[in-house]
C-alpha positions in Angstrom: 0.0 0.0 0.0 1.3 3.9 -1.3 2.4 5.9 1.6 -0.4 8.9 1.8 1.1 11.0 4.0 2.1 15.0 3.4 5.7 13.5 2.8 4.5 11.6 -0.4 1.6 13.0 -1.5 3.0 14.5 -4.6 3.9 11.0 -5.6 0.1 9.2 -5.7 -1.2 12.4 -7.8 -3.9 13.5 -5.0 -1.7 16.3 -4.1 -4.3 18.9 -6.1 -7.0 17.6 -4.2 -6.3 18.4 -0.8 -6.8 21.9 -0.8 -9.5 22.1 -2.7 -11.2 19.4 -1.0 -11.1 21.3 2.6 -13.2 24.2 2.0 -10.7 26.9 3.4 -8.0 28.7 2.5 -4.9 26.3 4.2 -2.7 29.4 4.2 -5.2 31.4 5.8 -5.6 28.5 8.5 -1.9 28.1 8.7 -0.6 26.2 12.1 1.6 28.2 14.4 3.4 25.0 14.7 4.5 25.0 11.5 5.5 28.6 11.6 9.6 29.4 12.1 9.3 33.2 11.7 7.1 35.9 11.3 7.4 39.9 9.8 4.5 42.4 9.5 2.0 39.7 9.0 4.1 38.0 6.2 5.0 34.3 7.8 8.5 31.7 6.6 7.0 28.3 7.1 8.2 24.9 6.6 6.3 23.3 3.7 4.0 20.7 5.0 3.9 18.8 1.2 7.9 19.8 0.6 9.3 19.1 -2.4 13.0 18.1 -0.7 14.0 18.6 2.9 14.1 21.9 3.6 11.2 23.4 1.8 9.8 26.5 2.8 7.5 29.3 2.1 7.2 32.4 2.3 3.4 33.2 3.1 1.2 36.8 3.6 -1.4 36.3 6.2 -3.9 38.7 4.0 -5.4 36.8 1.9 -4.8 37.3 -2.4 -3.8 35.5 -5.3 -1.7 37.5 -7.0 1.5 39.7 -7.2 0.9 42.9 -8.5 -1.9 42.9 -5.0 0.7 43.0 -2.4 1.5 46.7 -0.3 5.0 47.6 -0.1 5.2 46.3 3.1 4.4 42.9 2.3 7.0 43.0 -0.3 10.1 44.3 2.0 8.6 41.3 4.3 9.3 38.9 1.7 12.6 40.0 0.9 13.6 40.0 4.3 12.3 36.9 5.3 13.8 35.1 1.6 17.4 36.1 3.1 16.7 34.7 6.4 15.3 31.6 5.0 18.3 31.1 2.6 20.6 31.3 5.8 18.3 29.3 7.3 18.4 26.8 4.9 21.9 27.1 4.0 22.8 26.1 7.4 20.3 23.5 8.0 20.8 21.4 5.1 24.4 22.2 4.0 23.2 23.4 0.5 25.2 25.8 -1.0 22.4 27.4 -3.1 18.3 28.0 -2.5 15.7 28.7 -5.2 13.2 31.7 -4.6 10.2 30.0 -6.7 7.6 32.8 -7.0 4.8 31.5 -9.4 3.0 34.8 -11.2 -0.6 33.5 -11.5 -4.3 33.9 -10.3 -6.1 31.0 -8.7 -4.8 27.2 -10.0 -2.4 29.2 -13.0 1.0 27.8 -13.2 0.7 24.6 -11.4 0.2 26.8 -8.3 -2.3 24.2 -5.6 -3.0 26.8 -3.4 -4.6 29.8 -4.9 -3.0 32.0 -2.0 0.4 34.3 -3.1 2.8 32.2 -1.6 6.7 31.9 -2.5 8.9 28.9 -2.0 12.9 28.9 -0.8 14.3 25.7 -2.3 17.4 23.9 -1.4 18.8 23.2 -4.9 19.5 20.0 -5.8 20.5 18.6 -9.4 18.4 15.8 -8.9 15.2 17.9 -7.8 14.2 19.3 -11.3 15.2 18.5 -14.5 14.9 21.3 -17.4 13.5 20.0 -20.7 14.8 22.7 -23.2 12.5 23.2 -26.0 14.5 24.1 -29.7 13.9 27.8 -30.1 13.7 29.3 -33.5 13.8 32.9 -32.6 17.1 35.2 -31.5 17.1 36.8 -27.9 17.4 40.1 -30.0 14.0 39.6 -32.0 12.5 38.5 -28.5 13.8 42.1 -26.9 12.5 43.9 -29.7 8.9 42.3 -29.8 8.9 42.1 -25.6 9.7 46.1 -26.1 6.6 46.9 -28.0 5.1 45.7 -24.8 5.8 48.3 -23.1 
């Protein structure tokens, strides 16, 4: 029988599931247990369905979905808290580098499970994510120039 637990539960494909099943935002309900430190009401967490050992996030208590809806504050919170978890983790689990994984969507967009801005601090790990390059047919300078018409 699978292990179901919060440890595996990206592995039996439920993982989706659990927070839409509940009813409630889990970030809003967020456990002080599972809290390591806390800055104007922006919260570093351990992951409770980590990717690697180590995980964490990087949470605001208000609750929103997106980016460009955080205060100033929250943002200098984020940043301040990122460099303390990087140390954190750093020291903790010997890793020499951390990801800041900050995924820029509304609700389920890009593969985000919780529809509640969140960031992660990753210990990076060769082995944790593997890159498939796509072949690209278009120079960086034609991408500039399009991507500046943007703006």
């Amino acid at each position: 029988m699978p292990d179901y637990s919060n440890y595996n539960s990206r592995t039996y494909g439920e993982y989706g599931k659990i927070w839409r099943n509940t009813g409630k935002c889990v970030f809003c309900d967020l456990k002080d247990k599972y809290i390591i430190a806390e800055m104007d009401d922006v919260v570093l967490t351990v992951n409770i369905f980590p990717y690697i050992v180590g995980h964490l996030l990087i949470i605001p208590r208000r609750h929103f979905e997106a980016f460009e809806d955080m205060n100033d504050k929250e943002i200098v919170s984020i940043k301040k808290l990122a460099d303390k978890g990087r140390q954190i983790i750093s020291e903790c689990t010997k890793s020499e580098h951390v990801w800041f994984l900050y995924r820029m969507a509304r609700g389920y967009g890009s593969q985000k499970t919780v529809p509640h801005v969140h960031a992660h601090l990753i210990p990076y790990s060769d082995d944790l994510f593997k890159w498939e390059y796509q072949n690209i047919d278009t120079s960086p300078e034609e991408i500039a120039k399009e991507f500046r018409k943007k703006l």
